[in-house]
DRENPA-3360 file (N, C-alpha, C; in nm, 2 decimals, always signed):
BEGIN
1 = XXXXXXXX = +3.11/-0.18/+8.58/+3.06/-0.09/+8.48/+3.17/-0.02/+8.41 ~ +3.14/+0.01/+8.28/+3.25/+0.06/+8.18/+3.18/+0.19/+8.19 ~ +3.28/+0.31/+8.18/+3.29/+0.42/+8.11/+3.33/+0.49/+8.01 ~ +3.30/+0.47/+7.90/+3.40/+0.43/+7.79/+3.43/+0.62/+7.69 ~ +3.54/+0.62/+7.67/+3.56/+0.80/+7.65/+3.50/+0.88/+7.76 ~ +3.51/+0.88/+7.90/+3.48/+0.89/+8.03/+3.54/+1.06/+8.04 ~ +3.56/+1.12/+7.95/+3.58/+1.28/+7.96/+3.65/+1.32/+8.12 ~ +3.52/+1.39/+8.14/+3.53/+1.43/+8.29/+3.50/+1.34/+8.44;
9 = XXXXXXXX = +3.39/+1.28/+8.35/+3.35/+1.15/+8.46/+3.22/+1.20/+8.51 ~ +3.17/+1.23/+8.43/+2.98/+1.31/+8.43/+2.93/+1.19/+8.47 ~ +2.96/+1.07/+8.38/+2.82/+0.93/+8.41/+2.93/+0.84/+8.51 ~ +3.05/+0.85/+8.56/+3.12/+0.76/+8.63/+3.03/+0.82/+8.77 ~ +3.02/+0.95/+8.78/+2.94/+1.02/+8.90/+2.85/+0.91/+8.93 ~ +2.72/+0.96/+8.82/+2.62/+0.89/+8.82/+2.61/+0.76/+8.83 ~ +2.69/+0.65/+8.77/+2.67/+0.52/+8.81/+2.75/+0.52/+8.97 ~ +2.87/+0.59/+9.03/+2.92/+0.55/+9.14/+2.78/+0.60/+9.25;
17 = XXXXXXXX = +2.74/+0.70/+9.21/+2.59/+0.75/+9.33/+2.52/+0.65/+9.29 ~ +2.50/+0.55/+9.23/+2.40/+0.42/+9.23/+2.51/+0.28/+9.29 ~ +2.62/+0.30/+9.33/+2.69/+0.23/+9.40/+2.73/+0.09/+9.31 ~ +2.78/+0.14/+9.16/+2.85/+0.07/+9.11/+3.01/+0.11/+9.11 ~ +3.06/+0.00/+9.11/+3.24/+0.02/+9.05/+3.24/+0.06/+8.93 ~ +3.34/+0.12/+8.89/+3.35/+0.19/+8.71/+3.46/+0.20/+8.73 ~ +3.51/+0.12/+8.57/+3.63/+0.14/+8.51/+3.63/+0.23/+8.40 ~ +3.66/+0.39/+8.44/+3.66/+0.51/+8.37/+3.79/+0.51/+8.26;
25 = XXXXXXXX = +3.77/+0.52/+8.13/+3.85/+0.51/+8.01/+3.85/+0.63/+7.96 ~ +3.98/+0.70/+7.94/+4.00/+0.80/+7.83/+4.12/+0.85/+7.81 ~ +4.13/+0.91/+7.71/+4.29/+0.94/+7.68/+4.36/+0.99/+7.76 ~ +4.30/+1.15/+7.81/+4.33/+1.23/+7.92/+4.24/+1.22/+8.00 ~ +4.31/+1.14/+8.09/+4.26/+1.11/+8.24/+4.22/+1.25/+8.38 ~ +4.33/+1.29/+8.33/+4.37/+1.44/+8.48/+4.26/+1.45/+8.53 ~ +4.12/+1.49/+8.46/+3.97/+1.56/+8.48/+3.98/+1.46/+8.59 ~ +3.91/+1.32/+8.54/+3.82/+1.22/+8.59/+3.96/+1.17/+8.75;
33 = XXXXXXXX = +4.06/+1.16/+8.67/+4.23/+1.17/+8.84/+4.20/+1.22/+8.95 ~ +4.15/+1.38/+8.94/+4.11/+1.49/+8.98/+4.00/+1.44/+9.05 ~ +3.89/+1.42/+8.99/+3.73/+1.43/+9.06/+3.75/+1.27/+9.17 ~ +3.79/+1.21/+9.12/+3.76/+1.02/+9.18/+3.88/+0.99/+9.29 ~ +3.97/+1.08/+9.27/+4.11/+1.07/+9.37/+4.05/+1.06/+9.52 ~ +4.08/+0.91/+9.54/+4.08/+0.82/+9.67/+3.99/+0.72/+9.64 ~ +3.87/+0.72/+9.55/+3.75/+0.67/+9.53/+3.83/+0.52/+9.51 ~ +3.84/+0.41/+9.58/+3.87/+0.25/+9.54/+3.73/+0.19/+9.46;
41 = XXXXXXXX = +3.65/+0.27/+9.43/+3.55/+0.20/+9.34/+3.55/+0.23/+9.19 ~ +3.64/+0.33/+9.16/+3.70/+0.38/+9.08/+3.80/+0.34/+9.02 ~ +3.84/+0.29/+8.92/+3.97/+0.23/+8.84/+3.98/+0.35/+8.69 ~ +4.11/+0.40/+8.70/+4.12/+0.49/+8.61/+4.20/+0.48/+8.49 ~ +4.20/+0.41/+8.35/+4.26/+0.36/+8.26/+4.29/+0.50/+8.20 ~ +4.38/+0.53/+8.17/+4.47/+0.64/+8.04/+4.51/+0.59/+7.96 ~ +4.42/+0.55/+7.86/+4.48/+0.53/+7.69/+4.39/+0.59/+7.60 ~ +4.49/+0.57/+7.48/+4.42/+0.60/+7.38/+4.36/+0.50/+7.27;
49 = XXXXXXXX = +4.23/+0.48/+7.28/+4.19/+0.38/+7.24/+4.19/+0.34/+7.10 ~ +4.26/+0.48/+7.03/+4.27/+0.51/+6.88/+4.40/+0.41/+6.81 ~ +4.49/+0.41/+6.94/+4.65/+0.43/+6.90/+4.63/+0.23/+6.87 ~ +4.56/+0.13/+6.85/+4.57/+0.01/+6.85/+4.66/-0.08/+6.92 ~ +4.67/-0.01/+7.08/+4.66/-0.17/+7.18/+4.83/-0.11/+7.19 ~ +4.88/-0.21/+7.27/+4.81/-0.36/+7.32/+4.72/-0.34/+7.41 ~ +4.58/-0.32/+7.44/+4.52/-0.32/+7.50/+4.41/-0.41/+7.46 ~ +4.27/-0.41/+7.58/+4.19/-0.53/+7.57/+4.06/-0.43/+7.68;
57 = XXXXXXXX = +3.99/-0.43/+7.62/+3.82/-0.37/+7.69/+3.80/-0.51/+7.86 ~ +3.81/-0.58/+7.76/+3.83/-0.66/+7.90/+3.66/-0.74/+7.87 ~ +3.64/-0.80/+7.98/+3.48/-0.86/+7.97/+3.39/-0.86/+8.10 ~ +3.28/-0.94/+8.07/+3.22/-0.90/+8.22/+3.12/-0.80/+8.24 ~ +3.13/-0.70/+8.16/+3.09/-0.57/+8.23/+2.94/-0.55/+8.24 ~ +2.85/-0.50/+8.31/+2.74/-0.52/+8.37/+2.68/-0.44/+8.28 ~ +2.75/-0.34/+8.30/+2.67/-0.17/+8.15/+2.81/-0.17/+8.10 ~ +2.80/-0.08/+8.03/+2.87/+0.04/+7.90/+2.82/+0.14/+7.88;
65 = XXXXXXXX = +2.88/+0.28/+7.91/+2.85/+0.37/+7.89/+2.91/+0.44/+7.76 ~ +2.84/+0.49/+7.70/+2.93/+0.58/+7.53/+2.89/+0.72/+7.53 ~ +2.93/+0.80/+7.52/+2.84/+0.92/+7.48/+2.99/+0.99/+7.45 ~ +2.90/+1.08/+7.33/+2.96/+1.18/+7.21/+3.13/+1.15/+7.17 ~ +3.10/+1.02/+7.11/+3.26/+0.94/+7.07/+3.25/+0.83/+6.99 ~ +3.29/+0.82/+6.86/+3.27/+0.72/+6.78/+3.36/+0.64/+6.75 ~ +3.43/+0.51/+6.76/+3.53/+0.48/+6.69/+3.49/+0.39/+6.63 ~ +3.50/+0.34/+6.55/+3.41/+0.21/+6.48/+3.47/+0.13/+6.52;
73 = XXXXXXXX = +3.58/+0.08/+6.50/+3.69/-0.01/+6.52/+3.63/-0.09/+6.68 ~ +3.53/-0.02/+6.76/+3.54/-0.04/+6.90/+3.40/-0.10/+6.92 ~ +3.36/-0.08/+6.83/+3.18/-0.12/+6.86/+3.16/-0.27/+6.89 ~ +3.20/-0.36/+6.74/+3.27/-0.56/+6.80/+3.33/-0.55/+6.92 ~ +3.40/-0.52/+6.95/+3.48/-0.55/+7.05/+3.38/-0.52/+7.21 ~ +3.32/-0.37/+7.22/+3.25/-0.36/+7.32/+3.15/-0.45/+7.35 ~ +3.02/-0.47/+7.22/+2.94/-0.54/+7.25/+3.01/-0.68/+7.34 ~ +3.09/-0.71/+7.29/+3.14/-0.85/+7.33/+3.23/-0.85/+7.46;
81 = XXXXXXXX = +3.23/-0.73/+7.52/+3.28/-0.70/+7.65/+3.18/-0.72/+7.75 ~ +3.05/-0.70/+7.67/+2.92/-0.71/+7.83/+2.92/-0.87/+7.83 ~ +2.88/-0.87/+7.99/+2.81/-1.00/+8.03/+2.74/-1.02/+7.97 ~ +2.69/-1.15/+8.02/+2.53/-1.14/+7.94/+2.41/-1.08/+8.10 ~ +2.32/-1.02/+7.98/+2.23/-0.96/+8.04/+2.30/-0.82/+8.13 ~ +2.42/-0.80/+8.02/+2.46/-0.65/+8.01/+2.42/-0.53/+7.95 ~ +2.41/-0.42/+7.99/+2.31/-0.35/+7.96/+2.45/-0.26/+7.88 ~ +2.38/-0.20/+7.73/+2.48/-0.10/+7.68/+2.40/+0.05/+7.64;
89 = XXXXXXXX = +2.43/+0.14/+7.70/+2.37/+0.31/+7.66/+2.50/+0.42/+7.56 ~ +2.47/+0.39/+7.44/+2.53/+0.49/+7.36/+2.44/+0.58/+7.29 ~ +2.52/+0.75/+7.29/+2.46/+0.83/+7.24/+2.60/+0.88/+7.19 ~ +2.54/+0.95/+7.05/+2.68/+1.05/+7.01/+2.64/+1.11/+6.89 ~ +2.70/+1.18/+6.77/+2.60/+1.26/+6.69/+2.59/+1.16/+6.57 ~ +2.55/+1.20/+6.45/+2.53/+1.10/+6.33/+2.53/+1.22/+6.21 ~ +2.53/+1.16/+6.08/+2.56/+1.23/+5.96/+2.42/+1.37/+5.98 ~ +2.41/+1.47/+5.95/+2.34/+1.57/+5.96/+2.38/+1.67/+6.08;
97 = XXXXXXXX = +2.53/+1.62/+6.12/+2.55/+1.71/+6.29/+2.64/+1.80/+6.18 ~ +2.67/+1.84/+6.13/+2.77/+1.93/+6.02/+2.66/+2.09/+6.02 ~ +2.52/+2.00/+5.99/+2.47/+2.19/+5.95/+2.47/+2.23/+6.13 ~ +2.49/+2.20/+6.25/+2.51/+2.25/+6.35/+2.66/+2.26/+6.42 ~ +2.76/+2.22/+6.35/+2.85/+2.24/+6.39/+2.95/+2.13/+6.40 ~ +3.04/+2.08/+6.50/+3.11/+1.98/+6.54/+3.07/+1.88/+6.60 ~ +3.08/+1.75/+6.62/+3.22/+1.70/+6.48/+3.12/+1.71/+6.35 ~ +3.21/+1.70/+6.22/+3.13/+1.75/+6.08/+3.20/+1.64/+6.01;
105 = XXXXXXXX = +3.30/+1.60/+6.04/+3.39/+1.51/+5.97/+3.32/+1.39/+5.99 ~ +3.24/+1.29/+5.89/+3.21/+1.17/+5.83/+3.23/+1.07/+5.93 ~ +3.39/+1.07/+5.96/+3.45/+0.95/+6.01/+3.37/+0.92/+6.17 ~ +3.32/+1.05/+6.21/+3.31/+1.10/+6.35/+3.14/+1.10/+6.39 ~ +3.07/+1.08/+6.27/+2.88/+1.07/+6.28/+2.86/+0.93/+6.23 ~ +2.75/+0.91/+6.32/+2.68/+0.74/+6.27/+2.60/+0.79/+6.15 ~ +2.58/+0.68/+6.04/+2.48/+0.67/+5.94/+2.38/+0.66/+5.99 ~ +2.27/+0.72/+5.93/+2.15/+0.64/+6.03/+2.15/+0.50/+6.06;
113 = XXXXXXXX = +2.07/+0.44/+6.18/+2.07/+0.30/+6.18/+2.20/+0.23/+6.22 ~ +2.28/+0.33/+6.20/+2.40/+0.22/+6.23/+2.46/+0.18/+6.39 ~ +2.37/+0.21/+6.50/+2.41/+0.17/+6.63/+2.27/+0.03/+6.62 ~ +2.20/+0.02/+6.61/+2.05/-0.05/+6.55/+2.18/-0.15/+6.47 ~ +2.20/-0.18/+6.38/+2.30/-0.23/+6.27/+2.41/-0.32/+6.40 ~ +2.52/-0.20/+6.43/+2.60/-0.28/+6.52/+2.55/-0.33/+6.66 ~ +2.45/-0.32/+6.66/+2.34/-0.42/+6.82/+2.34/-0.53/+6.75 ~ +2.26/-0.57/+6.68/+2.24/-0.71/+6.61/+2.32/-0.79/+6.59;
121 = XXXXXXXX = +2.29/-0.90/+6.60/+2.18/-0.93/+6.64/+2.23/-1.00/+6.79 ~ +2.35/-0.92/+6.82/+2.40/-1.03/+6.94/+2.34/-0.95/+7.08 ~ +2.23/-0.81/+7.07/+2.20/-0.73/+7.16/+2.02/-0.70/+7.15 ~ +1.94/-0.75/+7.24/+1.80/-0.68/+7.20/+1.86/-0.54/+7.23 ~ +1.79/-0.44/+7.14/+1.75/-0.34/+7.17/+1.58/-0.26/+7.24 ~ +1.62/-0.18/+7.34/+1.53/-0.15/+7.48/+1.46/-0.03/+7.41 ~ +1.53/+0.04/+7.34/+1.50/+0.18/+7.27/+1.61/+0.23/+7.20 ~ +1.58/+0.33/+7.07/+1.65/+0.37/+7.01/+1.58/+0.49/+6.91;
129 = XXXXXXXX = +1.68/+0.61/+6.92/+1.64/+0.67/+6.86/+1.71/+0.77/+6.81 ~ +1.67/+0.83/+6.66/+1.79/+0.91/+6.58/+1.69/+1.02/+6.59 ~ +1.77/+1.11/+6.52/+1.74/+1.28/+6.48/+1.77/+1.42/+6.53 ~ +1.72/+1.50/+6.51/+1.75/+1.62/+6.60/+1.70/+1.64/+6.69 ~ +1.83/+1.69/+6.78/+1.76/+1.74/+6.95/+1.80/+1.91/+6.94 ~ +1.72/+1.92/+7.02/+1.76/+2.10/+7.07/+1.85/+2.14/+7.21 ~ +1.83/+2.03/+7.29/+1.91/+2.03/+7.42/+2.05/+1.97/+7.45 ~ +2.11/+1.93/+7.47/+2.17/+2.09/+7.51/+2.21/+2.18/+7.44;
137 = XXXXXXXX = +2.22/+2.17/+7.32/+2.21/+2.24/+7.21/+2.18/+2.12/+7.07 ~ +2.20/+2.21/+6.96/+2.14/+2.16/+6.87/+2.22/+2.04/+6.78 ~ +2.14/+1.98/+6.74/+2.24/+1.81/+6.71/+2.19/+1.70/+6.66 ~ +2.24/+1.65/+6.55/+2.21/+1.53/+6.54/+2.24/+1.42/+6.57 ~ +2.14/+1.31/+6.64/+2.19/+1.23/+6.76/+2.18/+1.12/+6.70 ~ +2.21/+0.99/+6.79/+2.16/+0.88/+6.79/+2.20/+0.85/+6.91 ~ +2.08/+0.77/+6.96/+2.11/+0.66/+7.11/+2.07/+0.57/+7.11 ~ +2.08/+0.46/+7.18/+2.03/+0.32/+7.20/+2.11/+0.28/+7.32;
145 = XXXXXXXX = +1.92/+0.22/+7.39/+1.99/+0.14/+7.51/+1.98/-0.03/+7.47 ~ +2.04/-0.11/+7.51/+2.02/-0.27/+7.46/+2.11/-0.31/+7.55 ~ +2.08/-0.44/+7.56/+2.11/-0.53/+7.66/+2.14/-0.68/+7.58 ~ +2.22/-0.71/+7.64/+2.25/-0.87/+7.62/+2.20/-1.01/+7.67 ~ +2.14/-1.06/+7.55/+2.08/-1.21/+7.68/+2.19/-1.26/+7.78 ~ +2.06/-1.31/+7.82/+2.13/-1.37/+7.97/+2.20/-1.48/+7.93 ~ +2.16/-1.56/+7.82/+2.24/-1.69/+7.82/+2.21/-1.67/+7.65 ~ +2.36/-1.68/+7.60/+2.34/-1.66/+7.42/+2.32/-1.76/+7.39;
153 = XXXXXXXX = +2.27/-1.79/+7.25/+2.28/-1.93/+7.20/+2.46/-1.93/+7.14 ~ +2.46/-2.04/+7.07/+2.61/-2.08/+7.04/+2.63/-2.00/+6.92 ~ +2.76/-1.99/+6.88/+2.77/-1.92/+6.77/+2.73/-2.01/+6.66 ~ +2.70/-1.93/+6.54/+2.62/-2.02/+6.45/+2.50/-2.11/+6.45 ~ +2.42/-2.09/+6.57/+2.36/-2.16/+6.59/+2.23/-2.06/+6.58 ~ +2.09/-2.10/+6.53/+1.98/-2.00/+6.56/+1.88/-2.10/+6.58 ~ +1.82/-2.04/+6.64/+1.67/-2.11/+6.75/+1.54/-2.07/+6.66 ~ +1.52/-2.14/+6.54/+1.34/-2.11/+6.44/+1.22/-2.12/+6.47;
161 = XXXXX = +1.23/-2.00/+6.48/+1.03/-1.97/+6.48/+0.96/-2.07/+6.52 ~ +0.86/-2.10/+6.63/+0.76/-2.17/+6.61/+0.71/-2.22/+6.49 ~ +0.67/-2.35/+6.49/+0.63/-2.42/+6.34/+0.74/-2.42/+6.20 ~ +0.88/-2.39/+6.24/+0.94/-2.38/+6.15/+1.02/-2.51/+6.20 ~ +1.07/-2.59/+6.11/+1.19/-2.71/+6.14/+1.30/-2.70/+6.04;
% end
């Protein structure tokens, strides 16, 4: 399992109490150093995923975790880091998070649709959903969970509709 902008290690907790390994990502590691120190199920990356490499997400990964972190640059790349019949959960804010506060800057909120947009078509999507929340405070969100087939078709290739040739 991926942790991807893995802060403190809020969801590395939660996926290790369901007894997966996680490879926790983020710039400043110390928090997550701190909390996981001894944990061998735990792999602790410190980069900055902004600064362009040489790094590599890697592949494989069973989930993906995202929450409240946008880089666009990273979205191709992750999708294509899950296995197949890899499961991906991102949440983070989108354009309308400004009349509530931070982040406000453009670069840093999804358009609507655009986690729905970067799923496709290589990810069904399980649920998704935009708008305002009130918890934990106020926000404009987007999430989506989606998963990867188990076995993709080839690239370029599409499989038509019943009765279509």
């Amino acid at each position: 399992m991926l942790d991807l902008a893995a802060g403190g290690g809020r969801h590395t907790a939660l996926l290790r109490a369901r007894g997966h390994s996680v490879l926790a990502v983020d710039r400043d590691a110390t928090a997550i150093e701190r909390r996981f120190a001894g944990d061998a199920s735990v792999e602790i990356l410190a980069i900055d995923l902004e600064d362009g490499g040489p790094w590599r997400l890697g592949e494989g990964f069973a989930g993906i975790v995202v929450t409240n972190y946008l880089y666009r640059p990273l979205l191709a790349p992750m999708i294509a880091a899950l296995a197949p019949g890899g499961a991906l959960i991102y949440e983070t804010f989108m354009l309308g998070n400004e009349r509530f506060g931070r982040p406000a800057n453009p670069d840093f909120l999804l358009r609507p649709g655009e986690l729905l947009e970067a799923a496709s078509p290589a990810l069904t999507v399980v649920a998704f959903e935009q708008g305002i929340v009130d918890q934990p405070r106020p926000a404009a969100i987007q999430r989506i969970a989606a998963v990867k087939a188990a076995s993709a078709p080839l690239p370029g290739w599409a499989i038509p509709p019943r009765g279509v040739s």
